[in-house]
N, C-alpha and C positions, 0 to 999 in steps of 0.2 A: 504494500500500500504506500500511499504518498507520503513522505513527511513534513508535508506542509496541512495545516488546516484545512479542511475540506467541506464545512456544511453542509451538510445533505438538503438544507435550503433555500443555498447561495443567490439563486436566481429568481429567488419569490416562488409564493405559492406555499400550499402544505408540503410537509416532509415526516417521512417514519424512517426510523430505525428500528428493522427489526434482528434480535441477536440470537442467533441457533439456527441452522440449515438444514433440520429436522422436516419430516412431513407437517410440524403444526407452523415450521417459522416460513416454508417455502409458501404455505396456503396461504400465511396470513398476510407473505409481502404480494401474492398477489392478487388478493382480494384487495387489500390498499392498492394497488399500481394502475387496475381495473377503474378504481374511483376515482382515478387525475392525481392521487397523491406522487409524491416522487420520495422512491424507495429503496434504501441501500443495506442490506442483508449482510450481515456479518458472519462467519462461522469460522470456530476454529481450526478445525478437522481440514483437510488438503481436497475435501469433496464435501457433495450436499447428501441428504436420504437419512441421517441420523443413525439408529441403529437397523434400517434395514437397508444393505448397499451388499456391494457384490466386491470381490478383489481379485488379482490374478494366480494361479496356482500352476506354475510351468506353464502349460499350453489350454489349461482348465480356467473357465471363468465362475468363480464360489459365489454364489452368497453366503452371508455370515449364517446368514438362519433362513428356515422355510418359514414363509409368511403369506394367509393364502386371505381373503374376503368374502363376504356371503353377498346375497343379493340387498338385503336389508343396509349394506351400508351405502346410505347414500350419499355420503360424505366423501367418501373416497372416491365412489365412483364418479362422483363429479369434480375429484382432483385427475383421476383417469381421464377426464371428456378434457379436461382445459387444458393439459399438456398431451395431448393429443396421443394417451398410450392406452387407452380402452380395446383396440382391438390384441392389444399383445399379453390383455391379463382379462384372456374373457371367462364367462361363466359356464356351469354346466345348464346344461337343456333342464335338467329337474336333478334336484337333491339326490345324489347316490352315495353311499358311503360304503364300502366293501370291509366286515369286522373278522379279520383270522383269529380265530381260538387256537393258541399253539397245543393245547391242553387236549380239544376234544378229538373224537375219534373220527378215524376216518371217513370221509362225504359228511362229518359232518362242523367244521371245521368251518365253512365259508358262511357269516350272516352279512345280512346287507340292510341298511336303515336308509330307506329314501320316501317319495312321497306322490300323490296323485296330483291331480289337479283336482281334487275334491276342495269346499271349503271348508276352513279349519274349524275343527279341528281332526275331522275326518280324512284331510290328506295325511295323517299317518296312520290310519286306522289299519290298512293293510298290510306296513312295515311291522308293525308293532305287534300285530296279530302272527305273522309271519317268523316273527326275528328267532331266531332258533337257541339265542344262547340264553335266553333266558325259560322259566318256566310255566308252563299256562296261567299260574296263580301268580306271579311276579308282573308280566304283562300286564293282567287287570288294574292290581296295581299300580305298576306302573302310569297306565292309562288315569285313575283318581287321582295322583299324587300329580299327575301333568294337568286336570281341570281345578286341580286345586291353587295350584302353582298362576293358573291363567287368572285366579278371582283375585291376587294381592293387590294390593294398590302400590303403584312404584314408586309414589309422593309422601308414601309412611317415613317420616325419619328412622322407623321404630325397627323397619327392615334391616337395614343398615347394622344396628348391634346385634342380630340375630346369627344365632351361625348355620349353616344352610346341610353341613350334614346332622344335625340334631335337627330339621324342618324334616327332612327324608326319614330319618329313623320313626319321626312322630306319625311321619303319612304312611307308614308299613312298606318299606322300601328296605330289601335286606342288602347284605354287602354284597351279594351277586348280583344287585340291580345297581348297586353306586357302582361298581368296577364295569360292569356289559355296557352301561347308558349314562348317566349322569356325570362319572367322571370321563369317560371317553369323549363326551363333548366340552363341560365345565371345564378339566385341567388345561387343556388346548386355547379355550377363547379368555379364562380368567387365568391360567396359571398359578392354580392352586388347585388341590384335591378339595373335596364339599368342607369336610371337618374346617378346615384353616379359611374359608372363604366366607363373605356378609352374604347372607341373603337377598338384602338388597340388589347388591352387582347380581349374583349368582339368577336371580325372577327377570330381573332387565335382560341377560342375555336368554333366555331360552322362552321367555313370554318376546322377545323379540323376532328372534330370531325361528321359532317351532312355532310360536302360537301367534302371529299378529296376520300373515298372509302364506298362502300355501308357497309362494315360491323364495319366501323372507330367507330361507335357509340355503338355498341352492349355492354352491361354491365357486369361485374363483380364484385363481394363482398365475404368479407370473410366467406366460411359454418364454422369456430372454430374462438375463439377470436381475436383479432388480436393482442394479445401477443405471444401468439404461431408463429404467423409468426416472428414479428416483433422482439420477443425478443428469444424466446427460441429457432428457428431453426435459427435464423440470428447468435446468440450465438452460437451454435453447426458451421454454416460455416466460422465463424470468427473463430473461433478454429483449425479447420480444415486448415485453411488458415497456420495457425502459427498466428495468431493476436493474441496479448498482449491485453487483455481487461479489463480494469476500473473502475469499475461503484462506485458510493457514490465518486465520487474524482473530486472534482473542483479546475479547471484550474486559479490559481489567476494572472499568466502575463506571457507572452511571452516576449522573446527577441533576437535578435541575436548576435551572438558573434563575435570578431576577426574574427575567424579560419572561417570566411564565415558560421557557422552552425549555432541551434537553441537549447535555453536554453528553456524550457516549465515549469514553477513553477507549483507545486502543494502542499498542507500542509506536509513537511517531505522528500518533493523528487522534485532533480531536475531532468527532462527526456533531452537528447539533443537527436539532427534531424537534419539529412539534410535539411527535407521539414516538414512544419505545414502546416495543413489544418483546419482553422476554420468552422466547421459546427454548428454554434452555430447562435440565433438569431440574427436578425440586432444591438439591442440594446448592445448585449454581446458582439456583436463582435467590435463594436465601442469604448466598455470599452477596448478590449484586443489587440486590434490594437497599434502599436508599430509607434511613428512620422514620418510622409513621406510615410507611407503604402499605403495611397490613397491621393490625391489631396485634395479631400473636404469629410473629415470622417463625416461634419458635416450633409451631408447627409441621410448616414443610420438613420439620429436619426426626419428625414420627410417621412420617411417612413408609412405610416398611421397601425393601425392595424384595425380589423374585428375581432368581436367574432361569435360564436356557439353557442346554448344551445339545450343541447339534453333530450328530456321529456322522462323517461321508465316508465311502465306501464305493472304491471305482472295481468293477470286477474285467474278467478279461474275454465276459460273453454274456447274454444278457439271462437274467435271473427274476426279472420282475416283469408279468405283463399287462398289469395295469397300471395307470397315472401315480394309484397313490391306493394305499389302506390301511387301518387301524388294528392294533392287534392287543388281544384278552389272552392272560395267559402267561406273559413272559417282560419283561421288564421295557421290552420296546412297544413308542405308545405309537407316534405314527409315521410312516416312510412313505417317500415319494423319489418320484424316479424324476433325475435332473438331467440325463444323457445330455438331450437337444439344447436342452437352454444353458449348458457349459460348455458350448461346443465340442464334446468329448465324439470321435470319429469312429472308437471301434471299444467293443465290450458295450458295460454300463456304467453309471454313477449314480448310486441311489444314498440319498439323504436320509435320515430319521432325526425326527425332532423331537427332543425329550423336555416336554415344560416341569415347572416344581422340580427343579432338580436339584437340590439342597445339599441333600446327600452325596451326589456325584461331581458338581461341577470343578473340583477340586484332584479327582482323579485321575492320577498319569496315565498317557493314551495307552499305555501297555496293559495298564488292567481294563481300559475299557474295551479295546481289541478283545480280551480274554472273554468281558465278558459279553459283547455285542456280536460276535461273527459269528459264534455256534448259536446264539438266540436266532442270525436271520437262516444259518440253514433247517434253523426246526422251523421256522414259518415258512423258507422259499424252496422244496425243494431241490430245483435249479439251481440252488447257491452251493449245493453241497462238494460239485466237481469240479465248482469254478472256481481259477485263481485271482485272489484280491492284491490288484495292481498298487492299489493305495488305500492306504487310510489315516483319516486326522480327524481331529476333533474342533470345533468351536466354541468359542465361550463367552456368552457375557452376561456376567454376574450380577448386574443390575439391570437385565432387559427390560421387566416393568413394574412399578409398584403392588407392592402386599396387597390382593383384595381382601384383605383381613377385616373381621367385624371392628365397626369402629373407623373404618377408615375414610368413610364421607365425610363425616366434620371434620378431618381435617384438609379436604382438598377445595381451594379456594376458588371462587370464579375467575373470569376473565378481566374485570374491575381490580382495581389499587384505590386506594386512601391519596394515591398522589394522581392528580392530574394531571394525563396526558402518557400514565405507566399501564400498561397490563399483560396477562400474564397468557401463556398459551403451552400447552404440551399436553401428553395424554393424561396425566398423571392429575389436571388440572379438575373442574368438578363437572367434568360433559356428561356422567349420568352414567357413561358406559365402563366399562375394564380398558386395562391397559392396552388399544389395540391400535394400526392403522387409521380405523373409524375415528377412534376420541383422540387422535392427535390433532386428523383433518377437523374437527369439529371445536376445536379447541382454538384452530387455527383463522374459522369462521368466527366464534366468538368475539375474540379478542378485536381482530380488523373489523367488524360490526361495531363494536363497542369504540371502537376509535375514531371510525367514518361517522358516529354519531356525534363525538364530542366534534368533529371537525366542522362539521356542518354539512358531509358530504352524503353523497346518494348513496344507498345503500341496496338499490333498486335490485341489483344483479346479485344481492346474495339476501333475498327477501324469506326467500323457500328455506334455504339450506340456515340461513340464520335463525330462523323460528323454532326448527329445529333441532337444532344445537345449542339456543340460549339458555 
């Protein structure tokens, strides 16, 4: 960057600075950039996408982690339309999910949870009738404990302290119904098993996602990296916008000034703004928050985190023949097959993605070789002949906030105590779990809540901010 002064509002007119190049900081520079403000996007990291980007591996393109979206998110999917990568992360036709019991007996081994086009809540009427790993009487079950789950109100604060495997145990849901169903979806979208997870979060996702529309569930994943999204065509529509973009340049303090605006430090430059938008993590933004920002800053720093660890696995033929499935039974929860989208030419490369992973994220890749390659030739028999050309692991240890009961009050909205400051990331209070969705919606918020102190139109994010507010 420059080392001369550089006002982000030299030339007249509004100005934002927004700080983090995450999915909530790229939404919400251009949702501002959309409304005539003039926008310059800071990040420290050497690329944009935050924690979901992709890197080089020899001749292999990784992502850090699998991260896929449902149809209900419409937040992202309207960060997909603007930077113009919806057709490279499209949806299934209808909800399938294919569940391997490493456990059960032969032919019987393959369930599958998807859905009609019935209206809800009968488009799962025939998955769930159907689904084999569980038992006639767990079904039914099942079924009550799912109409029960749709009567909550999600505006209860009262959800939020509750913990959502004692809600299952009370609805007659045994521990073969949290392991076949409940956490096969739960630990994937909140990253936490039911025990550790609010009730709150834990009714939002699946009265959103199973019970609001029959197609609310259907899934989506990226067919190419997810730096190509996140970074390179977000880069091209930040560009396009007019956004000033950043990268390798960290933000060491904000502050406001007299003149009502905003000084933004960076090493050799000062930025001023009308409006800052921090899209940076809880903890960062607690260091960069300015006295009186919030009532009790001391909050963000009880925010729990949750790690990820993502196993890959390149073999030297191919061993999976579908997209992607979930497995009961054995310690791996779900795999997907990344060949195409790592440009990998001959064998395969199949991903698993382990959420809640507490216990492991710490363990040298040798024990997890040990103990992940005999797990997938009990699920793939194909795997058993074949030679594994590579394998490593991923890690990050702070992927997304605790959904732990108790954890609403303290995630803040997209407002500050300081005008002209606010706040944006998943972690923030969009209503949902730590995912792509509540970053994008976060990222809405905050730019909504800014174009309104500014005086500006807010026209184009009218839907999507009602939404998310």
């Amino acid at each position: 960057m420059s080392e001369v002064t550089q006002p982000a509002g030299s030339s007249g007119g509004a100005a934002a600075v927004v700080v983090g190049g995450g999915l909530a900081g790229i939404t919400a520079a251009l949702a501002l950039a959309d409304a005539g403000v003039r926008v310059t996007l800071l990040e420290g990291r050497p690329r944009l996408g935050g924690l979901a980007f992709s890197f080089q591996r020899g001749d292999l393109t990784v992502d850090n982690g699998q991260h896929v979206y449902l149809r209900c998110c419409t937040a992202y999917r309207w960060f997909l339309d603007r930077v113009d990568g919806a057709s490279l992360a499209p949806l299934q036709d209808r909800l399938d999910v294919p569940v391997l019991d490493a456990e059960a007996k032969p032919g019987r081994r393959l369930g599958r949870i998807g859905r009609t086009a019935l209206p809800v809540p009968l488009h799962l009427a025939r998955s769930l009738a159907t689904y084999q790993h569980l038992s006639l009487a767990e079904r039914a079950k099942v079924g009550r404990a799912a109409l029960a789950l749709k009567g909550l109100d999600l505006t209860d604060p009262a959800l939020d302290a509750q913990n959502f495997g004692s809600w299952l145990a009370q609805h007659g849901q045994s521990e073969r119904a949290v392991e076949a169903l409940w956490d096969l979806v739960g630990v994937a979208t909140l990253n936490a098993v039911a025990s550790d997870a609010s009730l709150g979060l834990a009714a939002m996702v699946f009265k959103t996602g199973l019970l609001s529309d029959p197609g609310a569930a259907d899934i989506g994943w990226a067919r190419v990296p997810l730096g190509e999204l996140h970074d390179t065509l977000a880069r091209k529509a930040l560009d396009s916008a007019g956004v000033r973009t950043e990268v390798r340049t960290r933000v060491t303090s904000i502050s406001p000034n007299e003149n009502g605006r905003w000084s933004v430090q960076v090493p050799g430059e000062s930025v001023e703004a009308d409006a800052v938008v921090l899209a940076v993590p809880q903890r960062e933004t607690h260091d960069l928050l300015p006295q009186g920002a919030l009532d009790a800053p001391e909050r963000l720093l009880e925010i729990g985190t949750a790690p990820i660890l993502n196993v890959h696995v390149v073999y030297d033929r191919k061993v999976l023949s579908r997209p992607f499935f979930a497995a009961l039974g054995s310690p791996v929860q779900w795999v997907f097959d990344r060949t195409e989208a790592s440009g990998l030419r001959e064998g395969q490369y199949v991903a698993l993605s382990q959420s809640a992973a507490q216990d492991e994220i710490d363990e040298p890749v040798s024990v997890l070789r040990e103990r992940y390659l005999p797990e997938l030739e009990r699920l793939l028999p194909a795997a058993r002949g074949a030679q594994v050309k590579d394998f490593f692991v991923t890690r990050e240890r702070t992927a997304t906030f605790a959904p732990t009961p108790g954890v609403g009050r303290l995630r803040p909205g997209a407002r500050t105590k300081a005008p002209g400051l606010y706040l944006a990331g998943s972690w923030t209070a969009t209503g949902w779990p730590a995912t792509m969705e509540s970053a994008v919606r976060s990222g809405v918020s905050a730019a909504g809540a800014a174009l309104g102190a500014l005086g500006r139109p807010r026209d184009h994010l009218i839907e999507l901010f009602e939404e998310a507010a």
